[in-house]
Backbone as a chain_set.jsonl record, in Angstrom:
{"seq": "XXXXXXXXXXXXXXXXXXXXXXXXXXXXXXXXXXXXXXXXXXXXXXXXXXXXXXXXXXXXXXXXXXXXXXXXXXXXXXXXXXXXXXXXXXXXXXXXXXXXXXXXXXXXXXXXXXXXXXX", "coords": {"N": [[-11.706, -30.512, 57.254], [-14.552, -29.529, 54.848], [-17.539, -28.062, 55.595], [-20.266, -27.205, 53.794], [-23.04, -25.536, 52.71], [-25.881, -24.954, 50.744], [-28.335, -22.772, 49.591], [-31.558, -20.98, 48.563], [-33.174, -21.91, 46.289], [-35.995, -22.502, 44.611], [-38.855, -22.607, 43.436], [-39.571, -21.343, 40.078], [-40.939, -19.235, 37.357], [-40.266, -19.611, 33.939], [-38.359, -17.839, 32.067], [-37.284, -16.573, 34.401], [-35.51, -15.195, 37.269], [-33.18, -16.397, 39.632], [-30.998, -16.645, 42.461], [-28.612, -18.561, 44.07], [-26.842, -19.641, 46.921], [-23.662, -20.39, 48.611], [-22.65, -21.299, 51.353], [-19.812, -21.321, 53.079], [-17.842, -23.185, 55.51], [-15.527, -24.159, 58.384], [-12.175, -25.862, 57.693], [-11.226, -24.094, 55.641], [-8.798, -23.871, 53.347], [-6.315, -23.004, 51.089], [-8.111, -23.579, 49.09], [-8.766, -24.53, 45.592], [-10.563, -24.782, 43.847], [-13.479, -23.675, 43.28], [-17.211, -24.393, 42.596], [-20.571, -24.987, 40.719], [-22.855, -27.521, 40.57], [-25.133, -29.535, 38.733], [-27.694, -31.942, 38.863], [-29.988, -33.393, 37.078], [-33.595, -35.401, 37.326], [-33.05, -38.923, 36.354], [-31.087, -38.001, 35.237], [-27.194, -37.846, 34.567], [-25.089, -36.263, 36.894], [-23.28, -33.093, 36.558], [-21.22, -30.075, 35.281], [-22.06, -26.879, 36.323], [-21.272, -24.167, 36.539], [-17.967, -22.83, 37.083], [-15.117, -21.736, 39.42], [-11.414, -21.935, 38.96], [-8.016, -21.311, 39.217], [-7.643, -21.448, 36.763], [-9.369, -19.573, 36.005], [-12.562, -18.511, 35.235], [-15.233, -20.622, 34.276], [-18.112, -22.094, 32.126], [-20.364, -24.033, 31.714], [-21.788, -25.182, 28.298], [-24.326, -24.548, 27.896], [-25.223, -22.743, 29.592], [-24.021, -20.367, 29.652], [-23.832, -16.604, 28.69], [-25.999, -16.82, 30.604], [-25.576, -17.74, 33.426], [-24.344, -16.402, 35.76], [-21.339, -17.233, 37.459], [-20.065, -16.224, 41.255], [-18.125, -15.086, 44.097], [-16.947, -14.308, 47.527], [-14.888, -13.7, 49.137], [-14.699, -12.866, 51.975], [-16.944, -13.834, 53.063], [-16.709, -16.244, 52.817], [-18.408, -17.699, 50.69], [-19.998, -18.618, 47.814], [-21.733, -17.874, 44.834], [-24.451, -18.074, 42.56], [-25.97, -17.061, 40.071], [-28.516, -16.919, 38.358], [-30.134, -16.487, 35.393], [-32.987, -15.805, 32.838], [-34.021, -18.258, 33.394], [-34.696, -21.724, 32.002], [-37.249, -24.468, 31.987], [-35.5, -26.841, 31.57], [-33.052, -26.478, 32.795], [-34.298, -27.404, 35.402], [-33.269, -28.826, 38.142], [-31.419, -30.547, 40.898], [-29.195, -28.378, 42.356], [-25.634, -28.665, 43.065], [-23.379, -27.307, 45.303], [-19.569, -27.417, 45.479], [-16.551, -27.564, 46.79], [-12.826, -27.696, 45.93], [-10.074, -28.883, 47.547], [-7.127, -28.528, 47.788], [-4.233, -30.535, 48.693], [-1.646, -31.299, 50.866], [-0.036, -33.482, 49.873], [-0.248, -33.198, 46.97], [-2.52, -34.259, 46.016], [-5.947, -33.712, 45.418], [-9.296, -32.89, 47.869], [-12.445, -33.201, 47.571], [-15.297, -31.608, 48.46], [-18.917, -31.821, 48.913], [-21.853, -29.907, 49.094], [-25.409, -30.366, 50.038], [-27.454, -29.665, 48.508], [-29.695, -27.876, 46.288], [-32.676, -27.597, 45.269], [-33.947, -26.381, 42.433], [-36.845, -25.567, 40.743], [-37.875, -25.381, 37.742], [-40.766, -23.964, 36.432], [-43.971, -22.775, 34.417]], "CA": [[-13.036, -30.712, 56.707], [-15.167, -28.234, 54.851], [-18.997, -27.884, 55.086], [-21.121, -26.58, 52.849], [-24.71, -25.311, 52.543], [-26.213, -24.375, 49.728], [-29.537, -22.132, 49.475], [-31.598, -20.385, 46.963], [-33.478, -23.075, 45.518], [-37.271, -22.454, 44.975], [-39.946, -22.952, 42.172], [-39.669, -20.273, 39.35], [-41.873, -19.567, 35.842], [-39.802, -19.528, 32.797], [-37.875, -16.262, 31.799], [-36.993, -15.683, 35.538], [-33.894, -15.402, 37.8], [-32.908, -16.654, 40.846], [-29.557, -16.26, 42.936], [-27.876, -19.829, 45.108], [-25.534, -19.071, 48.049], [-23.114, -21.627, 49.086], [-21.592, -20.451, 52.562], [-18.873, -22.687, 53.369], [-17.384, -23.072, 57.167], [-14.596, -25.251, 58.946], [-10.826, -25.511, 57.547], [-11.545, -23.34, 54.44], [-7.522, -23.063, 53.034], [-6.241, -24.288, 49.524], [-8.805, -24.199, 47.861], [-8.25, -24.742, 44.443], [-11.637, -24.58, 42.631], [-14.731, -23.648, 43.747], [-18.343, -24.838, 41.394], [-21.706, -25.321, 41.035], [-23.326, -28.788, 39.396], [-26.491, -30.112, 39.052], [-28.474, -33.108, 38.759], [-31.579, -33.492, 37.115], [-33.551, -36.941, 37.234], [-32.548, -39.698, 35.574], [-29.106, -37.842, 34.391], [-25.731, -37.489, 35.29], [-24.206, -34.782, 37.563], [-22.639, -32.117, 34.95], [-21.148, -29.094, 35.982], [-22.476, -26.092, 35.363], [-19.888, -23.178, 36.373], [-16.665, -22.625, 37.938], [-14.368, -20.469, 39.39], [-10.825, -22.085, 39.104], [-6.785, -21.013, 38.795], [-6.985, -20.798, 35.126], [-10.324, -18.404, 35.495], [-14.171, -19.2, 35.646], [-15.419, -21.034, 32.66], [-19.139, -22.283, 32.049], [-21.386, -24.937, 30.766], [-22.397, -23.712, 27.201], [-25.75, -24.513, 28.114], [-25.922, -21.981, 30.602], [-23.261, -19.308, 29.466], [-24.666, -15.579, 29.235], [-27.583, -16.626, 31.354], [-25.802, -17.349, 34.687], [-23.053, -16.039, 36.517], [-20.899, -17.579, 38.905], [-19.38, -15.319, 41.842], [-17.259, -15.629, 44.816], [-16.65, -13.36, 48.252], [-14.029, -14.499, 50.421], [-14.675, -12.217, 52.812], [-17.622, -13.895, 53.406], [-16.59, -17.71, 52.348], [-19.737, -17.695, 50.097], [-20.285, -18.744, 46.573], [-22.631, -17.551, 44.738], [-24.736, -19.143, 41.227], [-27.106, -15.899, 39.754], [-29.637, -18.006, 37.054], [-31.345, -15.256, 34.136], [-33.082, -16.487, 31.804], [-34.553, -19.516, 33.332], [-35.481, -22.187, 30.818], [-37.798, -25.475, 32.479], [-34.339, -27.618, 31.149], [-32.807, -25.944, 34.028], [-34.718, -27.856, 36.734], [-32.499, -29.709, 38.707], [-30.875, -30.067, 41.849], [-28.071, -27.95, 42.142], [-24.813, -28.628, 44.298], [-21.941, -26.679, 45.392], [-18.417, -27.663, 45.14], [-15.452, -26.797, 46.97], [-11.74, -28.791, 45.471], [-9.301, -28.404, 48.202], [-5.291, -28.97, 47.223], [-4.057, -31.313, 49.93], [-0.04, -31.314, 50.799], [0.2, -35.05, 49.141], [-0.849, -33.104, 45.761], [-3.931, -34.52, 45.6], [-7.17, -33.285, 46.12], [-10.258, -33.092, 48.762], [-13.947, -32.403, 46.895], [-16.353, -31.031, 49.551], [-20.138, -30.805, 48.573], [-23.22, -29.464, 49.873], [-26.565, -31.35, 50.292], [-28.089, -29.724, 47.243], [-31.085, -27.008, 46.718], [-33.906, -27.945, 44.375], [-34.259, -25.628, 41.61], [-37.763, -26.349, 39.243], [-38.626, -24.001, 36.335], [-42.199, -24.116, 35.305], [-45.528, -22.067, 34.909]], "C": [[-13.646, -29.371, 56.336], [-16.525, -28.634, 54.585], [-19.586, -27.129, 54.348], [-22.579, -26.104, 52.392], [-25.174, -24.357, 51.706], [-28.111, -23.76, 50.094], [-29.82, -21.657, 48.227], [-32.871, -20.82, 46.344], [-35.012, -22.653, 45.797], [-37.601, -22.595, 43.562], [-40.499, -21.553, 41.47], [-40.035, -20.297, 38.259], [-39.874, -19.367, 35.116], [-39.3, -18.615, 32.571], [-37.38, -15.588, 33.483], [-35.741, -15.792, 35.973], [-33.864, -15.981, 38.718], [-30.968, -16.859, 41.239], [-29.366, -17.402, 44.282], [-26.861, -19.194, 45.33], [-25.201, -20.201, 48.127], [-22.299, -20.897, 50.176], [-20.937, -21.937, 53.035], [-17.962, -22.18, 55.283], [-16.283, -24.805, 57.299], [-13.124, -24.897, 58.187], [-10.778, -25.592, 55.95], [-9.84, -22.913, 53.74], [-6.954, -24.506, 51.522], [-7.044, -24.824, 49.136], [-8.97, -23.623, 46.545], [-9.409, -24.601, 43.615], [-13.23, -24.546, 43.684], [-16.335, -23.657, 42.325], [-19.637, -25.046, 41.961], [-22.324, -26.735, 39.943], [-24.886, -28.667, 39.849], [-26.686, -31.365, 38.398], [-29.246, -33.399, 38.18], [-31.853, -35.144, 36.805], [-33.16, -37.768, 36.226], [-31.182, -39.249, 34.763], [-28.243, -37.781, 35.434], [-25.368, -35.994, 36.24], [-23.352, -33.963, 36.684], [-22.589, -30.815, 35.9], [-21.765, -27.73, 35.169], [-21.955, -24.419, 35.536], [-18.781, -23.395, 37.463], [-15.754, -22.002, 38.068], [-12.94, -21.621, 39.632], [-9.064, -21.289, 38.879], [-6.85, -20.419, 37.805], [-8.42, -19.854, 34.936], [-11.431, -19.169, 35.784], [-14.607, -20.001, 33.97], [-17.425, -21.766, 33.049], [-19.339, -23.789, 31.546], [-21.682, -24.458, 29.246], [-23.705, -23.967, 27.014], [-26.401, -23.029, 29.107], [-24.902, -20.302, 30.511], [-24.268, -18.051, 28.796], [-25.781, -15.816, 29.924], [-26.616, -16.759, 32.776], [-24.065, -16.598, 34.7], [-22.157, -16.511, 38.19], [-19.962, -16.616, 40.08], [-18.748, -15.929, 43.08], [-16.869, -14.139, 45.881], [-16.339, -14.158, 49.209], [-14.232, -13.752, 51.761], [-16.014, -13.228, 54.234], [-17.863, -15.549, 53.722], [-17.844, -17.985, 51.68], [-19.401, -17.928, 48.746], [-21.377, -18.918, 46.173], [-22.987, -18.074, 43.152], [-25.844, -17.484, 40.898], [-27.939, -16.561, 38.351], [-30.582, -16.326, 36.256], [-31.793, -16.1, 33.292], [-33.584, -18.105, 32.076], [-35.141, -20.77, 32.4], [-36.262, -23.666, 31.712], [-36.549, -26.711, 32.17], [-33.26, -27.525, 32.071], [-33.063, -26.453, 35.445], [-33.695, -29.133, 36.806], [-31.897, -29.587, 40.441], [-29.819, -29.499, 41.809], [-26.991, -28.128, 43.163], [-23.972, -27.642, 44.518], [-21.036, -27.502, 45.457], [-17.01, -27.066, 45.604], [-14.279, -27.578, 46.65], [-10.423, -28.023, 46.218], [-8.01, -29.613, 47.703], [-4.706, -29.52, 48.356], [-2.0, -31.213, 49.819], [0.693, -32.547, 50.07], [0.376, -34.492, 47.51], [-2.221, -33.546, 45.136], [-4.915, -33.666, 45.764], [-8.236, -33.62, 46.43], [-11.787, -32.118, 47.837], [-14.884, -32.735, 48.279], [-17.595, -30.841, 48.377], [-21.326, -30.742, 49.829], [-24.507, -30.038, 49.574], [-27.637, -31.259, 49.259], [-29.288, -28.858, 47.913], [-31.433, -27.544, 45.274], [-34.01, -26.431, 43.803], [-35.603, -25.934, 40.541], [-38.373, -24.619, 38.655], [-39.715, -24.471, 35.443], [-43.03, -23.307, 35.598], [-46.342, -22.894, 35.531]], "O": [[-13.509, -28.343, 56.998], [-16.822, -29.361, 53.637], [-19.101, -25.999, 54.402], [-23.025, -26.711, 51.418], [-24.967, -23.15, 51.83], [-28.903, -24.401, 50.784], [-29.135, -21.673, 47.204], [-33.606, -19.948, 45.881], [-35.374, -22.457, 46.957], [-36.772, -22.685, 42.657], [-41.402, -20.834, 41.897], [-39.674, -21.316, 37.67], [-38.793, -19.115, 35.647], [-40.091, -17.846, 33.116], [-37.174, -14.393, 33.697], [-34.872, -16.358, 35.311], [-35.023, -16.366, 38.874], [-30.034, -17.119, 40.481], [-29.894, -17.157, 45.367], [-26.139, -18.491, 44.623], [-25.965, -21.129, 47.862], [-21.439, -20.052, 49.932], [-21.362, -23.074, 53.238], [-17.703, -21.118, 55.848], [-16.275, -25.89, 56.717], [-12.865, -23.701, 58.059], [-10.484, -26.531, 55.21], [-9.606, -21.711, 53.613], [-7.048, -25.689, 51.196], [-7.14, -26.01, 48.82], [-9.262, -22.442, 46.355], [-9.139, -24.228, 42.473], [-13.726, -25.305, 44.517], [-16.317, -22.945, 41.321], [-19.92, -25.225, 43.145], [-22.163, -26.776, 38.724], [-25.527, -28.096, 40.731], [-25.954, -31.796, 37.506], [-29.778, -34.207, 38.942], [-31.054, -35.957, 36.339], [-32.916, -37.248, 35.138], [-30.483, -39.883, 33.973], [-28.375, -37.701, 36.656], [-25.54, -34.826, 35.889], [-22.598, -34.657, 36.002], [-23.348, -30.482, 36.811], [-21.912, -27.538, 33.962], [-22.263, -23.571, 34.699], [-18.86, -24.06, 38.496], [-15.257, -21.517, 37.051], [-13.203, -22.375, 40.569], [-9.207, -20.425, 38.015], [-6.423, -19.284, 37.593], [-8.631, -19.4, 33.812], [-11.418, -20.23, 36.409], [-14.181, -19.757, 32.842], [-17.826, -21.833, 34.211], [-18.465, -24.508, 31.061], [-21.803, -23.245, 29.079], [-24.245, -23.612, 25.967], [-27.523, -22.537, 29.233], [-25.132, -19.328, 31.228], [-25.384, -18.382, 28.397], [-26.649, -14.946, 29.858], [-26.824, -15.769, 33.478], [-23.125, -16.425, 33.924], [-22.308, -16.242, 39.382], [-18.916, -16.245, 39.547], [-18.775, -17.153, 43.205], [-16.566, -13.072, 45.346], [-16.974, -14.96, 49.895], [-13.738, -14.347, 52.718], [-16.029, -13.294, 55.463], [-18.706, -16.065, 54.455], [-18.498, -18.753, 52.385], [-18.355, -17.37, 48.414], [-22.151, -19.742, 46.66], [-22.045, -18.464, 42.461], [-26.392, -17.005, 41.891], [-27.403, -16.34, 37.265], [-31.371, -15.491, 36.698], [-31.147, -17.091, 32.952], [-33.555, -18.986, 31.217], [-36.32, -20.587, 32.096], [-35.303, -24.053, 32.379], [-36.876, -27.741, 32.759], [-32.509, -28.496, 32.163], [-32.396, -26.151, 36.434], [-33.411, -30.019, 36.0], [-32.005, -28.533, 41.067], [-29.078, -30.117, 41.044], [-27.334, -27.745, 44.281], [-23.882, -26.944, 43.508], [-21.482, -28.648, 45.515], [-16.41, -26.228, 44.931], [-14.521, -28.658, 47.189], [-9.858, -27.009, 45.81], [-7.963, -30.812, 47.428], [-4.695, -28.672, 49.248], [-1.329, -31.086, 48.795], [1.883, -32.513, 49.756], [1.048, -35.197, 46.756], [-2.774, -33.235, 44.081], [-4.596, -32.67, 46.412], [-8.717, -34.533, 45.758], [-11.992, -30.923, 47.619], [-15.069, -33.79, 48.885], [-17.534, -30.142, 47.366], [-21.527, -31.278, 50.919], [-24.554, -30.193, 48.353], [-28.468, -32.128, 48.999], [-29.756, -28.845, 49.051], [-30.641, -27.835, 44.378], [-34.132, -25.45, 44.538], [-35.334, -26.552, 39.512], [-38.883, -23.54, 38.957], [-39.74, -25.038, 34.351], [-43.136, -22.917, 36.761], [-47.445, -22.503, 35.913]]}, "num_chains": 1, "name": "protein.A"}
């Protein structure tokens, strides 16, 4: 099992930044993709970066504005938001996709931080 807890998440104007942690704990091995999604009401869950095998790749809603990062040292994944736009508000999750010995795989998330962008 892997847990997950995401932080970060607070109420920011328009044009700003903010930086979500995801510190992950428990039996942290093979894992295969680590991400961040979000939510906002009435829509779908949509991802919005990720660090996998074949490299990190984006949303292209949200490409040069955020950056997704990653420190194993620390088991942490990290979301850095520039450029805030109010289109942006959502909840955001983490994402860990662990590679199981069957070939399949185990998606771990975290409980979600509230992100809202407005003046």
């Amino acid at each position: 099992q892997v847990q997950l807890v995401e932080s970060g998440g607070v109420l920011v104007q328009p044009g700003g930044s903010l930086r979500l942690s995801c510190a992950a704990s428990g039996s942290i091995f093979s894992i295969n993709a680590v991400g961040w999604y979000r939510q906002a009401p009435g829509k779908q869950r949509e991802l919005v970066a990720a660090i996998t095998t074949d490299g990190t790749n984006y949303a292209d809603s949200v490409k040069a504005r955020f950056t997704i990062s990653r420190d194993n040292a620390k088991n942490t994944v990290y979301l850095q938001m520039n450029s805030l736009k109010p289109e942006d508000t959502a909840v955001y999750y983490c994402n860990f996709r662990q590679l199981l010995l069957s070939g399949t795989y185990s998606d771990y998330w975290g409980q979600g931080t509230q992100v809202t962008v407005s003046s």
